[in-house]
PQR file with spaces between the fields and no chain letter, atoms N, CA, C, O and H, PARSE charges and radii, in Angstrom:
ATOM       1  N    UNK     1      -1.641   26.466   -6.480 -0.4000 1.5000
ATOM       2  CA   UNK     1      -2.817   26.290   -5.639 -0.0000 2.0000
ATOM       3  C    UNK     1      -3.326   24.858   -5.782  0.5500 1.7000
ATOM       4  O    UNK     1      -3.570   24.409   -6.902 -0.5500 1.4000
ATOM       5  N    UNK     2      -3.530   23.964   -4.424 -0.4000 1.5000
ATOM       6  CA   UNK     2      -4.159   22.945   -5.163 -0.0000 2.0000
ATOM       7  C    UNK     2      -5.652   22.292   -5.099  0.5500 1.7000
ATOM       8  O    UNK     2      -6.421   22.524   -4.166 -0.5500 1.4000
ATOM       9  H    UNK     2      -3.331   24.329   -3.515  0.4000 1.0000
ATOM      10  N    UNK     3      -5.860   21.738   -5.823 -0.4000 1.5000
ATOM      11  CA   UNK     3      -7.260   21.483   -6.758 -0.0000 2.0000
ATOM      12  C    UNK     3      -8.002   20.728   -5.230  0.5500 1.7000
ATOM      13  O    UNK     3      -9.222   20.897   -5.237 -0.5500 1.4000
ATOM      14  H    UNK     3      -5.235   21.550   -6.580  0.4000 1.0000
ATOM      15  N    UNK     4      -7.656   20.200   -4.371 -0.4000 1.5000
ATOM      16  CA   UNK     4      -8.307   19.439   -3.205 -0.0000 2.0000
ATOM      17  C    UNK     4      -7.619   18.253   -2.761  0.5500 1.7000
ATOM      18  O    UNK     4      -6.721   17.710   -3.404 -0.5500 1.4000
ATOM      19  H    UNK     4      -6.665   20.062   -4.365  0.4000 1.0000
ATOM      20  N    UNK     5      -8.024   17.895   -1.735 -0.4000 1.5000
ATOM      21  CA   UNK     5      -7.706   16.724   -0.819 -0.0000 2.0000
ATOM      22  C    UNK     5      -7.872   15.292   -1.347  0.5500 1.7000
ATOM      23  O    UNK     5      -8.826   14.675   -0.871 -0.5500 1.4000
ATOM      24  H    UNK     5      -8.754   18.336   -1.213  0.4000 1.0000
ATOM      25  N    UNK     6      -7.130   14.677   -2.221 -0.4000 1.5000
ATOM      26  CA   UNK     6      -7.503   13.507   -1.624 -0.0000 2.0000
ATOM      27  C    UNK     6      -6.708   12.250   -1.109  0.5500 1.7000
ATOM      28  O    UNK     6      -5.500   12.088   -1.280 -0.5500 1.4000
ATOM      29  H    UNK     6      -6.356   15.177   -2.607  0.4000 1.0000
ATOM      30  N    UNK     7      -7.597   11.338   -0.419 -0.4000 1.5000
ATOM      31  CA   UNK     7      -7.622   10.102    0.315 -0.0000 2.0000
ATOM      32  C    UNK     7      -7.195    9.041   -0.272  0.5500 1.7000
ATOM      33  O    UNK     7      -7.855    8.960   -1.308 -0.5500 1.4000
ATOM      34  H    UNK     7      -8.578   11.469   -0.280  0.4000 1.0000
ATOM      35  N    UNK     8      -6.641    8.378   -0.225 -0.4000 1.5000
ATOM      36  CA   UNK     8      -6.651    6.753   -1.242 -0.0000 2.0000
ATOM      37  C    UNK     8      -6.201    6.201   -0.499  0.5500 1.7000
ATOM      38  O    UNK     8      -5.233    6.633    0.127 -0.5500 1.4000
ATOM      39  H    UNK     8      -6.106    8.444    0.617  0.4000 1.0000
ATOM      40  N    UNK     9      -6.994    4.476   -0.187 -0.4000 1.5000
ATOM      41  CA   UNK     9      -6.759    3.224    0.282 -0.0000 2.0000
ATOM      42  C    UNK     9      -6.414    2.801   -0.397  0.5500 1.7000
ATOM      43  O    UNK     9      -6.620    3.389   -1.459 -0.5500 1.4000
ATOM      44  H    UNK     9      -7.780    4.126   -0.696  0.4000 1.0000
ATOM      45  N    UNK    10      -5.807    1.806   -0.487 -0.4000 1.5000
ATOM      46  CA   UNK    10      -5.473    0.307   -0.899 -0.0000 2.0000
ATOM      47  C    UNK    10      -4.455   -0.187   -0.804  0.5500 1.7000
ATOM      48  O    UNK    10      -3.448    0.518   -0.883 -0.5500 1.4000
ATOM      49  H    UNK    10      -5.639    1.328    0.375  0.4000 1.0000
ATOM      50  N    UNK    11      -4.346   -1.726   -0.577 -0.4000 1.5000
ATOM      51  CA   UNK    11      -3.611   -2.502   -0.172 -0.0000 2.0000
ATOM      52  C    UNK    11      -2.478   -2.743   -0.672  0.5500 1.7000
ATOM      53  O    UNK    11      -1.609   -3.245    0.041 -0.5500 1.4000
ATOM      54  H    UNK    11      -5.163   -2.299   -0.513  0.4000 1.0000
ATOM      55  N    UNK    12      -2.236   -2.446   -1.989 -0.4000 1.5000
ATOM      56  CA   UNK    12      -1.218   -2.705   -3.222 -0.0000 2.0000
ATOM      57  C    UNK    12      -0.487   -1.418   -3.122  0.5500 1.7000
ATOM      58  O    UNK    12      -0.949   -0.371   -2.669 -0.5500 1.4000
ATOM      59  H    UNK    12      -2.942   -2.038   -2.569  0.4000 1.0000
ATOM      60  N    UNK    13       0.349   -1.554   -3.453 -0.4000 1.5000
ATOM      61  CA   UNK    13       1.402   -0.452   -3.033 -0.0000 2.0000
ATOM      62  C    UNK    13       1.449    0.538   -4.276  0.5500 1.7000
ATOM      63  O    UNK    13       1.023    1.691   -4.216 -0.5500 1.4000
ATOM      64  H    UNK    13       0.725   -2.405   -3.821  0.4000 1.0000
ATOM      65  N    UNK    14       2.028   -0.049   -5.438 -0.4000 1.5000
ATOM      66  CA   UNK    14       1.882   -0.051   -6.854 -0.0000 2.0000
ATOM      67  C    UNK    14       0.478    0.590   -7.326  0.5500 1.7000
ATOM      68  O    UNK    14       0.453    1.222   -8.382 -0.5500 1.4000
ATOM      69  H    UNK    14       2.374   -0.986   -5.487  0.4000 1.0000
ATOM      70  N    UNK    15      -0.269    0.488   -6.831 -0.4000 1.5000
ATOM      71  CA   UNK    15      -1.969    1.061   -7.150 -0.0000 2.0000
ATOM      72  C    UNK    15      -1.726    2.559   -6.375  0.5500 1.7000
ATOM      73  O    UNK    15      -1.878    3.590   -7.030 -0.5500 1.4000
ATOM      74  H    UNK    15      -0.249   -0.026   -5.973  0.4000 1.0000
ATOM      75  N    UNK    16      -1.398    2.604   -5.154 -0.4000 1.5000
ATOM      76  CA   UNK    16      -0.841    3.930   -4.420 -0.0000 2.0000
ATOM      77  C    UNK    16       0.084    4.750   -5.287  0.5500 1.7000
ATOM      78  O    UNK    16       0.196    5.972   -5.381 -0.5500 1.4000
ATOM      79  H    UNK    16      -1.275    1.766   -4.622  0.4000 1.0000
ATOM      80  N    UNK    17       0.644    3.882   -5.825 -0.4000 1.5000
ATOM      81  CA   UNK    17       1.993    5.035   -6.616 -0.0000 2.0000
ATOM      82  C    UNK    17       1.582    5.132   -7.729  0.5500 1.7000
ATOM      83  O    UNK    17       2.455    5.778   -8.309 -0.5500 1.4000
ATOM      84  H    UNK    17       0.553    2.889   -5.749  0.4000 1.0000
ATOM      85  N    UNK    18       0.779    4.901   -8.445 -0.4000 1.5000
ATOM      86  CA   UNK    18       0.306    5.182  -10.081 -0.0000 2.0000
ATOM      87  C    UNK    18      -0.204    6.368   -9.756  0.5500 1.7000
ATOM      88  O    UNK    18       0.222    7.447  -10.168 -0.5500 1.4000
ATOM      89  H    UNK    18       0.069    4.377   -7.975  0.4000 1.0000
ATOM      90  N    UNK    19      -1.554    6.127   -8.664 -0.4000 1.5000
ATOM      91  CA   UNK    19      -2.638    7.044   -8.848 -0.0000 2.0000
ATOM      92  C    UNK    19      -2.200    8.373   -8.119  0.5500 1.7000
ATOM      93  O    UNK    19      -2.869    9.393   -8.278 -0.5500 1.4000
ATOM      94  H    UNK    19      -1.900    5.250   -8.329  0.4000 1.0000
ATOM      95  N    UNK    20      -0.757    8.357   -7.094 -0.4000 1.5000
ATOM      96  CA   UNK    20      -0.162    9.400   -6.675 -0.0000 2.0000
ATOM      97  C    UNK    20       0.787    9.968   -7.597  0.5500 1.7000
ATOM      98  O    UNK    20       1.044   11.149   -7.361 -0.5500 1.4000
ATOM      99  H    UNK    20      -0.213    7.528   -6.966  0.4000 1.0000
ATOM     100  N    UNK    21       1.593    9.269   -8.937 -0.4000 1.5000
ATOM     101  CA   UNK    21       1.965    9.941   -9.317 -0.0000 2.0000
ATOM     102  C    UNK    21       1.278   10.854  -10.613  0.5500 1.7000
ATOM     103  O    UNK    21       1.813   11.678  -11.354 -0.5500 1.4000
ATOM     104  H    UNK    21       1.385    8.310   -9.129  0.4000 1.0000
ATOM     105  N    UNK    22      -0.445   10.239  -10.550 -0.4000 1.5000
ATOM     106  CA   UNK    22      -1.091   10.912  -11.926 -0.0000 2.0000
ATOM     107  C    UNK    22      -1.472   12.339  -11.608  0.5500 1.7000
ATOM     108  O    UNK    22      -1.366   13.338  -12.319 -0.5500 1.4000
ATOM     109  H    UNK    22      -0.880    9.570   -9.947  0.4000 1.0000
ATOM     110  N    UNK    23      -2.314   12.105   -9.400 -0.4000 1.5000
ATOM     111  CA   UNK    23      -3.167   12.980   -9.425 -0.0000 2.0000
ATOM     112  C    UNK    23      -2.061   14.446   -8.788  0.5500 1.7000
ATOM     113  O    UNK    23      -2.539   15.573   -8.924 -0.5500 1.4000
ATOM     114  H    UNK    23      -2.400   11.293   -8.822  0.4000 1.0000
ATOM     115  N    UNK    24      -1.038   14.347   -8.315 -0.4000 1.5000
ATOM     116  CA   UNK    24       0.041   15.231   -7.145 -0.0000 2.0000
ATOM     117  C    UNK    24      -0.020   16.324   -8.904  0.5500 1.7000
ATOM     118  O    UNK    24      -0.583   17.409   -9.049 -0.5500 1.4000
ATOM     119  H    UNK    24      -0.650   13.432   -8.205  0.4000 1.0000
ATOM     120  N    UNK    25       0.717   15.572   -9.906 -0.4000 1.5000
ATOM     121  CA   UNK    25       0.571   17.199  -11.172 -0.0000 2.0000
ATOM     122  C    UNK    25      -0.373   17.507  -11.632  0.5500 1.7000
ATOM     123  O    UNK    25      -0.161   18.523  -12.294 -0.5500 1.4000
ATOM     124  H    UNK    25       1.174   14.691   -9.788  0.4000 1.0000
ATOM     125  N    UNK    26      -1.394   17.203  -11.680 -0.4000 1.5000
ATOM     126  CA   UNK    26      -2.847   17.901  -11.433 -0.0000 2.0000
ATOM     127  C    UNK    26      -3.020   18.847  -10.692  0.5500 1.7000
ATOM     128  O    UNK    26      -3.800   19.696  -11.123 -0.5500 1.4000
ATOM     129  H    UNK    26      -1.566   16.378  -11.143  0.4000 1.0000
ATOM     130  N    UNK    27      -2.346   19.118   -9.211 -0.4000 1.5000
ATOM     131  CA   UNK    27      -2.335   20.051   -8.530 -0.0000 2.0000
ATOM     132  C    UNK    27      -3.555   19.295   -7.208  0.5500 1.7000
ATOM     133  O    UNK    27      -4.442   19.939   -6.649 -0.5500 1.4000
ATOM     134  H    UNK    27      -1.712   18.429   -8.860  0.4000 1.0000
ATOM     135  N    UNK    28      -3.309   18.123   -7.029 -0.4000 1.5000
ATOM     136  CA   UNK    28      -4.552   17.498   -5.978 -0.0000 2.0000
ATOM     137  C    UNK    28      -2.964   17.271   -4.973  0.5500 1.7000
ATOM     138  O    UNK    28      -1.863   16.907   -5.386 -0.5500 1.4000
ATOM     139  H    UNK    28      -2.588   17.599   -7.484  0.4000 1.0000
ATOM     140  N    UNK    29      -3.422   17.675   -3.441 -0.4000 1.5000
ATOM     141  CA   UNK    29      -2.719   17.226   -2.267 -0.0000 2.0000
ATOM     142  C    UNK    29      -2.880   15.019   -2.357  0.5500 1.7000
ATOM     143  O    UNK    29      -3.946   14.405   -2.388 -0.5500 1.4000
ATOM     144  H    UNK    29      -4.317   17.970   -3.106  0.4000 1.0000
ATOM     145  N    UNK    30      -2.063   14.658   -2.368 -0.4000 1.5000
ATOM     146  CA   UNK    30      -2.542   13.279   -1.827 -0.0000 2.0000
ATOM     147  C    UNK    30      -2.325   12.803   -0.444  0.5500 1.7000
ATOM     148  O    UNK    30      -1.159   12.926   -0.071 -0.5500 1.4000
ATOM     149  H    UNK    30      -1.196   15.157   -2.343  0.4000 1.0000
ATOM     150  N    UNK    31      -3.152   12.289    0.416 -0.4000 1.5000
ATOM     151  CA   UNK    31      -2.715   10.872    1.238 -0.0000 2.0000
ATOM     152  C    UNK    31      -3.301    9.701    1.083  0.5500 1.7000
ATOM     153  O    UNK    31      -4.467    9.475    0.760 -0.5500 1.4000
ATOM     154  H    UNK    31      -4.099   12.190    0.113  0.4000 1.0000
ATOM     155  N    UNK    32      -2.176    8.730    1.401 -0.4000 1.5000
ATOM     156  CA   UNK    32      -2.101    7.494    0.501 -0.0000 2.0000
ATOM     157  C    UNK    32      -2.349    6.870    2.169  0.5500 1.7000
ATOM     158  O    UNK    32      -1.893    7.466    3.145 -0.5500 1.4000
ATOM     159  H    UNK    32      -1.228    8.914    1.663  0.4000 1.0000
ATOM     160  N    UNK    33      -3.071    5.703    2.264 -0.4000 1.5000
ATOM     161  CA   UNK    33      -2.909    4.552    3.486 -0.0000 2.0000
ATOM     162  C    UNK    33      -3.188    3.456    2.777  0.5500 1.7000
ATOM     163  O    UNK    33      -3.816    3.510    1.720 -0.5500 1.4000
ATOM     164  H    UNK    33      -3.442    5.219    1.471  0.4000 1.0000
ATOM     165  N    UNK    34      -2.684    2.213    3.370 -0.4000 1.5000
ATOM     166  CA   UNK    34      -2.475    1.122    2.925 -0.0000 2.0000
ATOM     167  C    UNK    34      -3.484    0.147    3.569  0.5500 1.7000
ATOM     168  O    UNK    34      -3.346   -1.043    3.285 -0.5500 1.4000
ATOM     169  H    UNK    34      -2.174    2.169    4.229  0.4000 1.0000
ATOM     170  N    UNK    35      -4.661    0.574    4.552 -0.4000 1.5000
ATOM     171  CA   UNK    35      -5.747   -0.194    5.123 -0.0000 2.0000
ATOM     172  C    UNK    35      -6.990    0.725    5.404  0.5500 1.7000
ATOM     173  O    UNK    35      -7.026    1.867    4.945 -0.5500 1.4000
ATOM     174  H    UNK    35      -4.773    1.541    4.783  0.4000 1.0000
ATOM     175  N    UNK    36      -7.843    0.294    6.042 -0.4000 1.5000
ATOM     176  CA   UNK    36      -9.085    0.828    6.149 -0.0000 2.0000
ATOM     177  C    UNK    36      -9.266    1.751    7.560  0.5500 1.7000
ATOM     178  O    UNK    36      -9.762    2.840    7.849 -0.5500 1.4000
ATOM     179  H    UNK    36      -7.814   -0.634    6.416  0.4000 1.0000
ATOM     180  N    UNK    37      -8.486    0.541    8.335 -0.4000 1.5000
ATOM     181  CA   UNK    37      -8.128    1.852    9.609 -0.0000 2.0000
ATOM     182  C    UNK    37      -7.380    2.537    9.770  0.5500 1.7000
ATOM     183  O    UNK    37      -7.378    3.033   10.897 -0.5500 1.4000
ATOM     184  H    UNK    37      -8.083   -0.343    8.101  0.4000 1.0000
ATOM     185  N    UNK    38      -6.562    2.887    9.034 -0.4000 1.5000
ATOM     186  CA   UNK    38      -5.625    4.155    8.772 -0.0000 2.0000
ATOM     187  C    UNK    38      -6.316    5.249    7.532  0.5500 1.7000
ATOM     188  O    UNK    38      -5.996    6.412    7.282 -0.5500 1.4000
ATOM     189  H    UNK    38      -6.564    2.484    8.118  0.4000 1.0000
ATOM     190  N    UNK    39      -7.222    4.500    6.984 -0.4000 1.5000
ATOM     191  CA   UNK    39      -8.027    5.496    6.008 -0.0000 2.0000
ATOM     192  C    UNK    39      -8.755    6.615    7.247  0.5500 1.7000
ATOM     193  O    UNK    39      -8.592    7.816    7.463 -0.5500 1.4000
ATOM     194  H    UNK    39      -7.481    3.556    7.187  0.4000 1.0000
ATOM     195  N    UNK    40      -9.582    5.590    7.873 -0.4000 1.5000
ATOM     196  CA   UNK    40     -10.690    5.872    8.980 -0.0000 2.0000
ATOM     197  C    UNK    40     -10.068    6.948    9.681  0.5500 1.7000
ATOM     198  O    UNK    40     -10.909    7.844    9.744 -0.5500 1.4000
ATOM     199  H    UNK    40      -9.715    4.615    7.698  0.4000 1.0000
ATOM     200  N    UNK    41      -9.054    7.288   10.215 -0.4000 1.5000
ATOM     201  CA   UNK    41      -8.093    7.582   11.500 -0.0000 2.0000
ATOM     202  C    UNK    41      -7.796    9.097   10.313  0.5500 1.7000
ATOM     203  O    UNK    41      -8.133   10.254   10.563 -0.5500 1.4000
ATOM     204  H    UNK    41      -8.370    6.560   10.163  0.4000 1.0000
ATOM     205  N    UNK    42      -7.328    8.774    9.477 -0.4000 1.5000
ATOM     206  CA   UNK    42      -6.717   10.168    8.671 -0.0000 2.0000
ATOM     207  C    UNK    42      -7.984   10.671    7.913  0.5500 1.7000
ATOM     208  O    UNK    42      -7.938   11.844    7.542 -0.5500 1.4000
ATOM     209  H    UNK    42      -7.054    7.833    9.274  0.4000 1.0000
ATOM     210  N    UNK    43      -8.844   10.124    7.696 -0.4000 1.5000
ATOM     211  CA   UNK    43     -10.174   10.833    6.709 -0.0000 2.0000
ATOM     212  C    UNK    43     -10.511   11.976    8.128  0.5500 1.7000
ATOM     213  O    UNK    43     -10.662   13.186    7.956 -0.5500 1.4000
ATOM     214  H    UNK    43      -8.881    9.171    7.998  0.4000 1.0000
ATOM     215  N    UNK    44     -10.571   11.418    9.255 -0.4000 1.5000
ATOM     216  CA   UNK    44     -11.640   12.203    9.934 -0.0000 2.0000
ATOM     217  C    UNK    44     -10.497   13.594   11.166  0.5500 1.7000
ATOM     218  O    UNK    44     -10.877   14.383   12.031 -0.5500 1.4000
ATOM     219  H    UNK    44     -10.449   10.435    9.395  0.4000 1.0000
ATOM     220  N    UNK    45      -9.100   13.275   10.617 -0.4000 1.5000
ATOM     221  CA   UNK    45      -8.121   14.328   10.545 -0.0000 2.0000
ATOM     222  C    UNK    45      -8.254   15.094    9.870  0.5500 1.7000
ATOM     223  O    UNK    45      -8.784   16.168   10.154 -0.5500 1.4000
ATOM     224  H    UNK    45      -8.791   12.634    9.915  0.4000 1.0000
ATOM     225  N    UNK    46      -7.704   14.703    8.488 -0.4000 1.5000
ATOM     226  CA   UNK    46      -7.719   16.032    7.337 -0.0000 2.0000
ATOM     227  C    UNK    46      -8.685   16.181    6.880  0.5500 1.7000
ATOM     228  O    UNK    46      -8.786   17.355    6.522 -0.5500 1.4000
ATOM     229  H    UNK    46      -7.273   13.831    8.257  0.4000 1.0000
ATOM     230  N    UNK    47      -9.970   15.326    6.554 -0.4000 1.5000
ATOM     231  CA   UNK    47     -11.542   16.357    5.921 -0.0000 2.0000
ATOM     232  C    UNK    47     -11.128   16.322    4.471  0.5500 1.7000
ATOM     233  O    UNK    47     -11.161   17.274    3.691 -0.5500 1.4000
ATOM     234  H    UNK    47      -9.888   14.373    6.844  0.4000 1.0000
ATOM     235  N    UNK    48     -10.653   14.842    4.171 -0.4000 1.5000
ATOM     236  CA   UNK    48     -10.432   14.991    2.172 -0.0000 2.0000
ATOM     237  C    UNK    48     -11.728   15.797    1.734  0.5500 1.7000
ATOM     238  O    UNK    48     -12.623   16.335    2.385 -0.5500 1.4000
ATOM     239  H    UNK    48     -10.626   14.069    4.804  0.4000 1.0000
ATOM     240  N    UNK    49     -11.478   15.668    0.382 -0.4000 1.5000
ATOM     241  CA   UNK    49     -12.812   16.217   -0.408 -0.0000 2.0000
ATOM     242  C    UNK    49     -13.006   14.850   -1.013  0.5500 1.7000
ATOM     243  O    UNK    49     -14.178   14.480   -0.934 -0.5500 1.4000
ATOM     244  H    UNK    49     -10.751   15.231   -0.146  0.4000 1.0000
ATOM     245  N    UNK    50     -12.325   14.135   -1.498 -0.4000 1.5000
ATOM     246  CA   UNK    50     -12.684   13.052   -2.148 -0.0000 2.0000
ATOM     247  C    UNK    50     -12.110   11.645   -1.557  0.5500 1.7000
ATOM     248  O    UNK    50     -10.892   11.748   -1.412 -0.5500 1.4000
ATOM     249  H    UNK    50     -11.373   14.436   -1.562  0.4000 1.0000
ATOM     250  N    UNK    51     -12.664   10.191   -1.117 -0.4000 1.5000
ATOM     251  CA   UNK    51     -12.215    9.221   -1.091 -0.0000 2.0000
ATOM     252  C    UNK    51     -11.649    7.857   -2.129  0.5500 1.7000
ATOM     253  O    UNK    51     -12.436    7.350   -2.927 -0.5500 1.4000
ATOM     254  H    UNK    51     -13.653   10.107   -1.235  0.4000 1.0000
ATOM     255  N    UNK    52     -11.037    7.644   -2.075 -0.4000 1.5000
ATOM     256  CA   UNK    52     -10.698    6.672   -3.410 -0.0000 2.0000
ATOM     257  C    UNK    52     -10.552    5.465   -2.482  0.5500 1.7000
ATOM     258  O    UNK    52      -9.669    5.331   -1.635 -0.5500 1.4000
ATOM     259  H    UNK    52     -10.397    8.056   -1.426  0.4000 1.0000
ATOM     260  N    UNK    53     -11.461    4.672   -2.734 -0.4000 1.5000
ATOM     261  CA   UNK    53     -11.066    3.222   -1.554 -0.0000 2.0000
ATOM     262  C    UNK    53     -11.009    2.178   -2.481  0.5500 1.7000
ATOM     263  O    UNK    53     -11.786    2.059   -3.428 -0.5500 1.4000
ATOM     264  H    UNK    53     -12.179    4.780   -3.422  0.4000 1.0000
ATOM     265  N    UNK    54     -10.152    1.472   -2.230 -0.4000 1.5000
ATOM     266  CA   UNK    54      -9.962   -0.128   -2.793 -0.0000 2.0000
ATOM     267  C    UNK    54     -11.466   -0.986   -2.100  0.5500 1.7000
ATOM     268  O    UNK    54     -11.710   -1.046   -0.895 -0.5500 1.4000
ATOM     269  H    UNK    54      -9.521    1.568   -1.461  0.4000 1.0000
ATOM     270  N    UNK    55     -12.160   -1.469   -2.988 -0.4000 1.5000
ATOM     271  CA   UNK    55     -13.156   -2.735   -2.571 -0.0000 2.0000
ATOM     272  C    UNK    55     -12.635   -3.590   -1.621  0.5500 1.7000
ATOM     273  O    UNK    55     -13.015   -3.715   -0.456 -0.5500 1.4000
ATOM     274  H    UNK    55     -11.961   -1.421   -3.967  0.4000 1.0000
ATOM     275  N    UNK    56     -11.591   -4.271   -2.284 -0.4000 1.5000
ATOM     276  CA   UNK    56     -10.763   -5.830   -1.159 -0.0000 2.0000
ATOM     277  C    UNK    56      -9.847   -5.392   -0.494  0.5500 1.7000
ATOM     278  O    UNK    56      -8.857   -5.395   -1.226 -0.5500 1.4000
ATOM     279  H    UNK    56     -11.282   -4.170   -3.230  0.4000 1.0000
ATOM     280  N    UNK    57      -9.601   -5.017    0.463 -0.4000 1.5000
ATOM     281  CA   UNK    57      -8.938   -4.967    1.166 -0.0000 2.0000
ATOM     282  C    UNK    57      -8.474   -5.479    2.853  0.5500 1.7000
ATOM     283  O    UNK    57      -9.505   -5.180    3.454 -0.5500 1.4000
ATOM     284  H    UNK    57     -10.406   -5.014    1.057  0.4000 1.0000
ATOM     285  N    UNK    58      -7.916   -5.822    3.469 -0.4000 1.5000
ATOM     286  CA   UNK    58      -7.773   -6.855    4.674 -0.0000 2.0000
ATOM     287  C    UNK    58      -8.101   -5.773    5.790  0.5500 1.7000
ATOM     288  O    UNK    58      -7.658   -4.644    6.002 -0.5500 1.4000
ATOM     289  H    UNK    58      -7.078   -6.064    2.981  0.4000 1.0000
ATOM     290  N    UNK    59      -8.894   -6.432    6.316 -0.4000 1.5000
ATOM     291  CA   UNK    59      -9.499   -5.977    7.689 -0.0000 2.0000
ATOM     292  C    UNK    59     -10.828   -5.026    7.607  0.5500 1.7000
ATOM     293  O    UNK    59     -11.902   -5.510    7.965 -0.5500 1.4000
ATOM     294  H    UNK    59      -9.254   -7.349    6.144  0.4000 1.0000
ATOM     295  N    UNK    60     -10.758   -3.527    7.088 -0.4000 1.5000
ATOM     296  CA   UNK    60     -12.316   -2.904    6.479 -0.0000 2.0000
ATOM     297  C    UNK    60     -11.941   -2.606    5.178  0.5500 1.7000
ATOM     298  O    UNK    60     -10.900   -2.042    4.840 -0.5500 1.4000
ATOM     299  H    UNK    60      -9.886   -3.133    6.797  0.4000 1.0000
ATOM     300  N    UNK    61     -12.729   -2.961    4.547 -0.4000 1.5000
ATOM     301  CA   UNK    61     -12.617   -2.802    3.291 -0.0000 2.0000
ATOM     302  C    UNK    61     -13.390   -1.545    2.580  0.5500 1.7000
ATOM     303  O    UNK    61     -13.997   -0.871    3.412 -0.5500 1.4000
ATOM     304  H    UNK    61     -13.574   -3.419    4.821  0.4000 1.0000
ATOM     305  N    UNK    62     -13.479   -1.186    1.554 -0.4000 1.5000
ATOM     306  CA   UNK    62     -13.602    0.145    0.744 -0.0000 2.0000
ATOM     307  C    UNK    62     -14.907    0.126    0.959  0.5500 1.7000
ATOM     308  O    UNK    62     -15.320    1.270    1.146 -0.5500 1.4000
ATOM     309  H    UNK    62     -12.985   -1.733    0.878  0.4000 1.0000
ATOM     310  N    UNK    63     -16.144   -1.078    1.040 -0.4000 1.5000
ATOM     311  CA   UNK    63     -17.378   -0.794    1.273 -0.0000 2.0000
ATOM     312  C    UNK    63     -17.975   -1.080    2.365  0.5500 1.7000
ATOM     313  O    UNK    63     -19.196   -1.142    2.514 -0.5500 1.4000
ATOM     314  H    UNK    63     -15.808   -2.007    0.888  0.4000 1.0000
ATOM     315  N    UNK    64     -17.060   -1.287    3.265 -0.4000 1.5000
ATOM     316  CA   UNK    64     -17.165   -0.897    4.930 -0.0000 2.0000
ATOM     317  C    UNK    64     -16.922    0.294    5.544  0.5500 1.7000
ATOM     318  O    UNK    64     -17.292    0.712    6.641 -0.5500 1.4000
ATOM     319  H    UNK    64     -16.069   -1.236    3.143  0.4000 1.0000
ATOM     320  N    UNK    65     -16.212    0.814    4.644 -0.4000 1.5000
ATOM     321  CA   UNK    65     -15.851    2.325    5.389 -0.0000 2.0000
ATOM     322  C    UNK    65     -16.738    3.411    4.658  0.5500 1.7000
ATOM     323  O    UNK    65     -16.674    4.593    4.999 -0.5500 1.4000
ATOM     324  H    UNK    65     -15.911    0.474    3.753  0.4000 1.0000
Protein backbone atom coordinates (compact mmCIF):
# COMPACT_ATOMS: atom_id res chain seq x y z
CA UNK A 1 0.00 0.00 0.00
CA UNK A 2 1.53 3.25 -0.53
CA UNK A 3 2.22 5.90 2.09
CA UNK A 4 1.18 9.02 -0.58
CA UNK A 5 1.95 11.07 -3.51
CA UNK A 6 4.77 12.78 -3.94
CA UNK A 7 6.00 15.65 -6.31
CA UNK A 8 9.66 16.68 -6.65
CA UNK A 9 11.22 19.50 -8.74
CA UNK A 10 14.49 20.15 -9.43
CA UNK A 11 16.81 20.88 -11.87
CA UNK A 12 19.70 18.44 -11.02
CA UNK A 13 19.07 15.19 -12.05
CA UNK A 14 21.20 13.46 -9.32
CA UNK A 15 19.01 15.35 -6.52
CA UNK A 16 15.87 13.51 -8.44
CA UNK A 17 17.52 10.15 -8.12
CA UNK A 18 18.73 10.21 -4.46
CA UNK A 19 15.50 11.43 -3.14
CA UNK A 20 13.59 8.81 -5.57
CA UNK A 21 15.61 6.18 -4.66
CA UNK A 22 15.19 6.92 -0.61
CA UNK A 23 11.44 7.77 -0.71
CA UNK A 24 9.84 4.74 -3.68
CA UNK A 25 11.00 1.89 -0.37
CA UNK A 26 9.26 3.75 2.03
CA UNK A 27 6.27 2.86 0.14
CA UNK A 28 5.69 6.83 -1.23
CA UNK A 29 4.48 6.82 -5.19
CA UNK A 30 7.08 9.39 -6.75
CA UNK A 31 6.93 11.99 -9.66
CA UNK A 32 9.99 13.53 -10.42
CA UNK A 33 10.00 16.90 -13.05
CA UNK A 34 12.92 18.65 -13.86
CA UNK A 35 11.24 22.45 -13.98
CA UNK A 36 8.56 24.43 -12.51
CA UNK A 37 6.22 24.12 -15.41
CA UNK A 38 6.11 20.62 -15.59
CA UNK A 39 5.78 20.61 -11.70
CA UNK A 40 2.71 23.12 -12.29
CA UNK A 41 1.10 20.94 -15.23
CA UNK A 42 1.48 17.45 -13.16
CA UNK A 43 0.73 18.86 -9.45
CA UNK A 44 -2.70 19.95 -10.65
CA UNK A 45 -3.11 16.29 -12.57
CA UNK A 46 -2.29 13.95 -9.89
CA UNK A 47 -3.26 15.99 -6.48
CA UNK A 48 0.33 14.99 -4.68
CA UNK A 49 -0.01 15.09 -0.98
CA UNK A 50 3.28 16.54 -0.63
CA UNK A 51 5.56 19.02 -2.80
CA UNK A 52 9.32 18.92 -2.65
CA UNK A 53 10.53 21.97 -4.83
CA UNK A 54 14.06 23.01 -5.49
CA UNK A 55 14.46 27.00 -4.52
CA UNK A 56 16.80 27.76 -7.88
CA UNK A 57 15.59 26.61 -10.47
CA UNK A 58 15.37 28.06 -14.35
CA UNK A 59 12.29 29.60 -15.37
CA UNK A 60 9.68 29.21 -11.93
CA UNK A 61 11.33 28.41 -9.31
CA UNK A 62 10.33 26.43 -5.96
CA UNK A 63 9.14 29.84 -4.42
CA UNK A 64 7.18 30.84 -7.34
CA UNK A 65 5.18 27.96 -7.55
Amino acid sequence: MKQGRILIADDTAASLDVLTRVLEPQGYEVLAVNNGKEAITLAMKAKPDLLLLDIMMPGADGLQL
